[in-house]
C-alpha positions in Angstrom: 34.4 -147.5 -12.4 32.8 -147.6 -15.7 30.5 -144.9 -14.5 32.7 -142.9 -13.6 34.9 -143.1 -17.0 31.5 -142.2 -18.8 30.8 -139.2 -17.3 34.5 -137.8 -17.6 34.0 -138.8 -21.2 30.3 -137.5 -20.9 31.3 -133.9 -19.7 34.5 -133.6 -21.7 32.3 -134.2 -24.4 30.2 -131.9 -23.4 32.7 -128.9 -23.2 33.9 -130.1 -26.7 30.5 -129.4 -27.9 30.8 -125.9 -26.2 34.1 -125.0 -27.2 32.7 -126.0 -30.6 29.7 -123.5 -30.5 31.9 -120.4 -29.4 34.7 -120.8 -32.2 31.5 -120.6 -34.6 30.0 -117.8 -32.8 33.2 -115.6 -32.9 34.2 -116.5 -36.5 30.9 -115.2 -37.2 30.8 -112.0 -35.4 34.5 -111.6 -36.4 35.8 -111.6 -33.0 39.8 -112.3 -33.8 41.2 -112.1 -30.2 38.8 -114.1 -28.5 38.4 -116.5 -30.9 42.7 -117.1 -31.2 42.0 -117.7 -27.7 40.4 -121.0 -28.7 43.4 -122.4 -30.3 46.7 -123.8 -28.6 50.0 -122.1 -29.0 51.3 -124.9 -31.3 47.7 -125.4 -33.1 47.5 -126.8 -36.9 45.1 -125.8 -39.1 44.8 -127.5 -42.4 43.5 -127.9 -45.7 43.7 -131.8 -47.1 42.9 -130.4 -50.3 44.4 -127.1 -50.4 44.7 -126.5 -54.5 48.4 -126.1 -56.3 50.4 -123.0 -54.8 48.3 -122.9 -51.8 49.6 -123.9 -48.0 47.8 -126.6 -47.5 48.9 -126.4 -43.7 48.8 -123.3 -41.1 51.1 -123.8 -37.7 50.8 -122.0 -34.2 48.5 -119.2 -33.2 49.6 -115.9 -35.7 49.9 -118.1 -39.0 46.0 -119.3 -38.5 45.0 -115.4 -36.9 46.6 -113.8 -40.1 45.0 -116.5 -42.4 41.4 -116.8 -40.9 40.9 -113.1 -40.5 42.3 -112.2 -44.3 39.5 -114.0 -45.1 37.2 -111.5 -44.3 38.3 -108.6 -46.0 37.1 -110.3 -49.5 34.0 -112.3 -48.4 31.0 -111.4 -46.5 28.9 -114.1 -44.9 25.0 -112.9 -45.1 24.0 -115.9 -43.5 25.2 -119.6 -42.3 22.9 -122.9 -43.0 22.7 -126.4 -42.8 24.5 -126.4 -39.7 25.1 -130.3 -38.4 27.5 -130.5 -35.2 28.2 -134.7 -34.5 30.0 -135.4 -31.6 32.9 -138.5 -32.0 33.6 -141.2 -29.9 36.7 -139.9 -28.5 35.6 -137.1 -26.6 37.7 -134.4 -27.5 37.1 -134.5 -31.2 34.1 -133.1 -33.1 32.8 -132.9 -37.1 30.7 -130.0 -37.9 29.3 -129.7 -41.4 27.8 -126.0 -42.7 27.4 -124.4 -45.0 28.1 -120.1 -45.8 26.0 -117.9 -47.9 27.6 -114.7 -48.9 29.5 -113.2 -51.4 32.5 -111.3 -52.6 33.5 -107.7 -51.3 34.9 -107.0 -54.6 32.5 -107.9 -57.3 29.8 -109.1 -55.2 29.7 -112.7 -56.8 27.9 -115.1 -55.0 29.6 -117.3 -52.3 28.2 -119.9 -50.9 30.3 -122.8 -49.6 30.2 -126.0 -48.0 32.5 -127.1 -45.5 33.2 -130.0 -43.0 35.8 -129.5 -40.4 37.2 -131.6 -37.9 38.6 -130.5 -34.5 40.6 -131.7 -32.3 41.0 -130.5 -28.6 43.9 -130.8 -26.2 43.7 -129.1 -22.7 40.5 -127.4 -23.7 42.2 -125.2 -27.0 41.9 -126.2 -30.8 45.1 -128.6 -30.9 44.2 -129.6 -34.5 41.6 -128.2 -37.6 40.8 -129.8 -40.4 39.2 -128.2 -43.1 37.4 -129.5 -46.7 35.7 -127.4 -49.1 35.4 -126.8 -52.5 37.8 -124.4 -53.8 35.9 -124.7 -57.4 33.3 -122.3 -55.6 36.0 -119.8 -54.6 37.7 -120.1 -58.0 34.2 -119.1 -59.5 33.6 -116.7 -56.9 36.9 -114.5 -58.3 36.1 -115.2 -62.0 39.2 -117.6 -62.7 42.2 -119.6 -60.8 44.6 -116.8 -61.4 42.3 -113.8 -59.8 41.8 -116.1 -56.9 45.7 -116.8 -56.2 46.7 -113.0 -57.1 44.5 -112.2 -54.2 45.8 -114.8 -51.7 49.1 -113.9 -52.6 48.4 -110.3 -51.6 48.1 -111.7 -48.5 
């Protein structure tokens, strides 16, 4: 029996792990409706740390499409490194650390972030993402605080 449990827990891990690999692939490549695809209807994505006047907290599938692809009309990411995927106990959860190099559309500042995210999976979809990184970079990125939120808000 306890074989058996394992190697559920083994391949569920497993798909994780994929699942994992193909959100990257089609953030990357910019690939909006297959990657929404990824996520469950009632998905969260979040930011713990999201700074002052910032949702800190994304809900369902067209809030986190409209937020995640905004994204990419002010930064382009040249290259992503320092990529470290660890698997969790609980087999449908998974930490992946990396880190983006790239750099503003607008004035071409450098950007190069750090992140760790967590997911969560449910029914093979994205049932919860959690997201750090340092918004100090982005801040810097824009040239102040204020440039940063006027451009979010324009959202």
């Amino acid at each position: 029996m306890a074989d058996n449990t394992t190697n559920k827990a083994e391949e569920q891990r497993k798909q994780t792990l994929e699942k994992a690999q193909t959100y990257l692939e089609l953030l990357q490549a910019q690939d909006w409706d297959k990657w929404i695809n990824l996520w469950a209807d009632d998905a969260i994505l979040e930011f713990p740390f999201a700074p002052k006047n910032r949702p800190s907290i994304y809900r369902g599938k067209q809030d986190i499409l409209t937020y995640m692809s905004s994204t990419t009309r002010s930064i382009v990411v040249d290259s992503v490194a320092e990529l470290k995927i660890s698997p969790m106990l609980d087999p449908n959860k998974i930490v992946i650390e990396l880190t983006i190099n790239g750099h503003l559309k607008s004035n071409r500042a450098q950007y190069n972030q750090r992140y760790v995210t967590f997911f969560e999976f449910e029914f093979g979809k994205i049932k919860h993402y959690r997201e750090y990184w340092n918004p100090l970079v982005s801040i810097d990125a824009y040239g102040s605080y204020e440039a940063w939120m006027k451009f979010h808000n324009e959202l």
